[in-house]
N, C-alpha and C positions, 0 to 999 in steps of 0.2 A: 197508913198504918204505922203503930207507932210502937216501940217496945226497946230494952234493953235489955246486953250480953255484957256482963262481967263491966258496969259503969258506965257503959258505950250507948246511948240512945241511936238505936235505927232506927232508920224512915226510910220507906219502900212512896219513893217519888222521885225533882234535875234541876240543872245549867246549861249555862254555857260553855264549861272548862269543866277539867273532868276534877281540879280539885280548885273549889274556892272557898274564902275564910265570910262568914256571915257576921254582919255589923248592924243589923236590926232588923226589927218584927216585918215590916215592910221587906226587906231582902229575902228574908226567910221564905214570905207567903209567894211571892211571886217567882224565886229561883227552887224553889223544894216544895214547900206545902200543895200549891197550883200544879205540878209537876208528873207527868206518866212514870216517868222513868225512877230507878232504884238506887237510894241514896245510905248513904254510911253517913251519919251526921255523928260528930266527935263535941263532946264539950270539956272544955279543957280550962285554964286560968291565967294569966301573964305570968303570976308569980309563982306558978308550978314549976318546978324544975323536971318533973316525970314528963308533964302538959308538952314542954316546950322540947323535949328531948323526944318526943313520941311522934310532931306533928312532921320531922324531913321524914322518916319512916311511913308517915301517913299517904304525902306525898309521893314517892314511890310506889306505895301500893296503887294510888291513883293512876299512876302512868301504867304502872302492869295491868290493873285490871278495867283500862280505857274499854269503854263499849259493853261491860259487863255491867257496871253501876261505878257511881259517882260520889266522891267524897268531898262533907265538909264539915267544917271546924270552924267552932262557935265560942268564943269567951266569955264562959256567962258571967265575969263580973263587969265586963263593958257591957253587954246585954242583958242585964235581967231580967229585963221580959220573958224572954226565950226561956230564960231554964227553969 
């Protein structure tokens, strides 16, 4: 399922770590798409300055909300497949 809050694409799907960064379509299908468990997929930019100031905060919330669902964070101009 897929859907977005205030910019933020959710995805209700997993990994292996409770926060990792996705680097292609193949990553994506096999660690989130393929996936049971409940994902916070973030997309963000290198040259964002909000982007790269958001994702240690993203981070954290990963560690806090280990076992609840899963964060990751996707550049879609290295990706643009994905976005």
């Amino acid at each position: 399922m897929l859907f977005t809050i205030y910019g933020v694409l959710v995805v209700y799907t997993a990994a292996a770590s409770n926060f990792v960064e996705v680097h292609s379509d193949a990553e994506y299908n096999q660690l989130i798409r393929d996936s049971d468990e409940r994902w916070l997929v973030t997309l963000g930019a290198s040259f964002c300055g909000a982007c790269k100031s958001a994702k240690p905060e993203l981070e954290k919330a990963a560690a806090t909300m280990e076992g609840d669902v899963k964060f990751a964070y996707i550049d879609y101009k290295a990706t643009p497949e994905l976005s």
